[in-house]
C-alpha positions in Angstrom: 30.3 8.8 31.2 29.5 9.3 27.6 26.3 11.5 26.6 25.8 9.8 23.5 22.5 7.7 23.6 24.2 3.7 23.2 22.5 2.3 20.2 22.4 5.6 18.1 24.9 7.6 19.1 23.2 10.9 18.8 23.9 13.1 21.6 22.1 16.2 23.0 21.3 19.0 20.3 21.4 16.3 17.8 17.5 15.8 17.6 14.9 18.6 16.6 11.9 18.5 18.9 9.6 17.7 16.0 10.6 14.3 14.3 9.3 12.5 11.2 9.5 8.3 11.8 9.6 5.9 9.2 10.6 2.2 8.4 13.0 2.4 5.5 16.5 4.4 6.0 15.7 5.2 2.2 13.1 7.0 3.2 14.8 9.7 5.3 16.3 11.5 2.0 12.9 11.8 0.5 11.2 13.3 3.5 14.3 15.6 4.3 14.6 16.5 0.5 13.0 20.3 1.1 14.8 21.1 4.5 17.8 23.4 4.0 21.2 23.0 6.5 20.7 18.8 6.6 23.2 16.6 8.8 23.1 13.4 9.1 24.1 12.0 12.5 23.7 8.5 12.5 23.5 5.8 10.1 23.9 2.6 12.0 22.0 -0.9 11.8 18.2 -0.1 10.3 18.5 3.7 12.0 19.7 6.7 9.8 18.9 10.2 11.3 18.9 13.5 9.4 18.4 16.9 11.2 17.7 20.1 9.1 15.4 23.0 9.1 12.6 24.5 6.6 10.7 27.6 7.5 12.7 28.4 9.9 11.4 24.9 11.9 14.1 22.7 12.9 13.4 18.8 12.2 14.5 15.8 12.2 13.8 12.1 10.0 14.7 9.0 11.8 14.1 5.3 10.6 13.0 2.6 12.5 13.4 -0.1 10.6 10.8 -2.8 10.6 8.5 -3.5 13.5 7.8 -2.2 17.0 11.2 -3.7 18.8 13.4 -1.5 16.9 10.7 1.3 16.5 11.1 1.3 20.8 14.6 2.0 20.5 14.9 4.5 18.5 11.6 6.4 19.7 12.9 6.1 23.3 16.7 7.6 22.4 15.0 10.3 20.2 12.8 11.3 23.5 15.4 11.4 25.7 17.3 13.6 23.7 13.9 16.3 23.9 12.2 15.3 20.8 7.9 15.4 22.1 5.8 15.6 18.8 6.6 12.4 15.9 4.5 11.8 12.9 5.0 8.2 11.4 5.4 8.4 7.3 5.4 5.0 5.6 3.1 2.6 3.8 0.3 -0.1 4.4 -2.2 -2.5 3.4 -6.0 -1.5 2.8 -8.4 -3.7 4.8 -11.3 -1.9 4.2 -12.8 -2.5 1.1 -13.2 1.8 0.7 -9.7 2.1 0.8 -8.1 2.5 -2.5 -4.4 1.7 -3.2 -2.4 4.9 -3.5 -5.1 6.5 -0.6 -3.2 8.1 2.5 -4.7 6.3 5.7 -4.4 8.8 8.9 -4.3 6.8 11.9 -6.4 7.8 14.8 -5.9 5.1 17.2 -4.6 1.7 16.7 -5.7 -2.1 17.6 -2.3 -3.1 19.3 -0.9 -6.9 18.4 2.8 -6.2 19.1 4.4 -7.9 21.6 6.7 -4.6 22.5 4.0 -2.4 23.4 2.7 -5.1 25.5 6.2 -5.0 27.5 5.5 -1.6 28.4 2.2 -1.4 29.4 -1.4 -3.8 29.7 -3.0 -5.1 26.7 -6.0 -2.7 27.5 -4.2 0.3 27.5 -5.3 2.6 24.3 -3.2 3.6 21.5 -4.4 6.8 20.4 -2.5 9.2 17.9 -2.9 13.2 19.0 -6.0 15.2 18.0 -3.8 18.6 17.0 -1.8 16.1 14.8 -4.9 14.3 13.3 -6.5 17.7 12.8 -3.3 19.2 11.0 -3.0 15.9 8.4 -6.7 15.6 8.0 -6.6 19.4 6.8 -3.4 18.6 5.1 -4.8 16.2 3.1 -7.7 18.3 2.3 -6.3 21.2 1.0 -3.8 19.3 -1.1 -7.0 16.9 -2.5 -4.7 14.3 -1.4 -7.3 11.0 -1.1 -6.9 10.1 2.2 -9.3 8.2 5.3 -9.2 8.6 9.3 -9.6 5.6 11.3 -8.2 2.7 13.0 -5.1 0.8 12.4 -4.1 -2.8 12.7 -0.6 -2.9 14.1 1.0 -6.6 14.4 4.6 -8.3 14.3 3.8 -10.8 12.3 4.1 -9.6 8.7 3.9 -13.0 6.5 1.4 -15.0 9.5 -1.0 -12.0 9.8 -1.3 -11.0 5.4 -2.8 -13.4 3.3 -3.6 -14.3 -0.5 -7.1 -14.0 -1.7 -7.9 -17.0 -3.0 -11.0 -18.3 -4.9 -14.2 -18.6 -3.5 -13.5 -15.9 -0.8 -11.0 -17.9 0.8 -8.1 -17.0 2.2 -4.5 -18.9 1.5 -1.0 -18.8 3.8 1.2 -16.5 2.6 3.9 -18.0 5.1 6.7 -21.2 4.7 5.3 -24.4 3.3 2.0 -22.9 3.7 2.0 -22.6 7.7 -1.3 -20.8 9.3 -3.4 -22.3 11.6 -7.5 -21.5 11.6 -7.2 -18.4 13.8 -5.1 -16.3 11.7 -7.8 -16.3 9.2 -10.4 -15.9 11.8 -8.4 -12.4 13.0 -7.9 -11.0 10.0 -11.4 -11.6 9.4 -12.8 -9.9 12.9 -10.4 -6.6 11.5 -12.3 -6.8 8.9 -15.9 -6.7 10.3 -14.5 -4.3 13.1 -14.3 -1.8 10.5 -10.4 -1.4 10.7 -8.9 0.5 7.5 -5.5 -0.5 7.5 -2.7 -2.9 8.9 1.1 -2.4 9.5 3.9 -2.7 12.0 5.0 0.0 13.6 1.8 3.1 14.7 1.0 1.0 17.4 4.0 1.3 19.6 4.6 4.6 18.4 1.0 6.1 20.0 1.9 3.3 23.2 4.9 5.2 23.9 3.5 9.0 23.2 0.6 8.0 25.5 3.4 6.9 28.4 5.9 9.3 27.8 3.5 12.5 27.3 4.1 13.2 24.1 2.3 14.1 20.9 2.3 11.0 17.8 0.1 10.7 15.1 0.7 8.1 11.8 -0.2 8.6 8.1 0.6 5.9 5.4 0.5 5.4 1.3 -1.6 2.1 1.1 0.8 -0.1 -1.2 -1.3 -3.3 -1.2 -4.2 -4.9 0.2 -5.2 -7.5 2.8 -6.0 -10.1 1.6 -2.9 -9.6 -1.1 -4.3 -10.0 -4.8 -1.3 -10.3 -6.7 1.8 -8.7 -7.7 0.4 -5.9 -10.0 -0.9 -4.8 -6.3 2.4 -4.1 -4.6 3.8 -0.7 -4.7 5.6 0.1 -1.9 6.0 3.7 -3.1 3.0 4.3 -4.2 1.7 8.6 -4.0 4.9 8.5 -1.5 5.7 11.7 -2.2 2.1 13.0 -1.7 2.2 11.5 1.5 5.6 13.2 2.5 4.0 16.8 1.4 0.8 16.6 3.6 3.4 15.0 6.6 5.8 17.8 6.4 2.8 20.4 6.4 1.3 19.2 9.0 4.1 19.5 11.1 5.1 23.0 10.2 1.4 23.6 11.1 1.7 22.0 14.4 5.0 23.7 14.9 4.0 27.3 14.6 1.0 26.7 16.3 2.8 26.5 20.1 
């Protein structure tokens, strides 16, 4: 029988024990851009996987693509294969009217409305990302004056039902097909809102699900691109202080790294 894991293909010594996650396969390059010996090992579907080394710290960058279901996949095949400590890099929206667009948000739990998380374990069980990892962004972010917030995260599927366009008067408008969104979506995004919740995006909460089952370490920072409710155009920037956020992600984890 084959040792390669089926959906990736990456087999054992492959995958660095410390592993960056993020959503776009573009992404991968940037985060790996200051490692030294670089392979990449799989680039199939949404998933491209890079291993490298910098500091003498062997690592690895994996996407996920969009969304918790194909997060799962790859999270589980990267486990298996002995990685134990992931940091999530990507972007989000602001909820929180503090939050600023270009901020880093450092997730340290997460409000989970995914539907893969859910497969693994009760609706009550806690997504929480790792103290050592919180701790080594936080100071991250701090010596590099990066602006950046700690706090809860609003992790859903459904991208265009849960967003929504400020419209006049407070209200909020469907940002889905012909208009579609019934009363309670409003209603939710409105209860994140008062809840105190920072951010919202797709993928943190399965990640912390599975590091909380599996018994591994996870943690999530993220660029805010754009806001919730969305105000426009001139408000989306997907890349936004990216690179910022890669720095204080890739210092963190040589931090946590030498620290064992």
């Amino acid at each position: 029988m084959s040792d390669a894991q089926p959906i990736t293909g990456c087999r054992p010594g492959d995958i660095a024990e410390h592993v960056f996650l993020c959503g776009d396969p573009a992404r991968v390059g940037p985060i790996s851009a200051s490692w030294e010996n670089t392979r990449t090992l799989c680039d199939v579907r949404e998933y491209t996987i890079v291993t490298g080394e910098r500091e003498g710290v062997a690592l690895t960058a994996a996407s996920t693509g969009i969304g918790a279901p194909s997060t799962a996949i790859v999270m589980e095949e990267l486990a298996k294969l002995g990685a134990h400590t992931f940091i999530r890099v990507g972007n989000c929206g602001a909820l929180a009217p503090s939050v600023e667009l270009g901020d880093l948000v450092i997730t340290t739990g997460a409000v989970r409305e995914d539907g893969t998380s859910r497969a693994y374990v009760v609706p009550e069980y806690p997504a929480v990302a790792s103290y050592e990892l919180v701790a080594a962004l936080t100071g991250a972010a701090r010596e590099t004056r990066a602006p950046h917030h700690a706090g809860i995260t609003w992790s859903f599927d459904a991208f265009y039902a849960r967003n929504a366009i400020a419209g006049p008067g407070n209200t909020l408008e469907s940002m889905s097909f012909e208009g579609y969104w019934p009363p309670h979506l409003e209603a939710r995004i409105r209860d994140m809102q008062a809840a105190r919740i920072l951010n919202c995006e797709m993928e943190a909460g399965i990640i912390l699900t599975l590091a909380g089952l599996f018994g591994l370490r996870a943690a999530a920072i993220c660029t805010v691109s754009d806001r919730t409710p969305w105000t426009g155009p001139a408000e989306l920037d997907v890349g936004r202080n990216m690179a910022q956020c890669i720095d204080v992600a890739n210092a963190a984890m040589l931090r946590v790294a030498s620290s064992r």
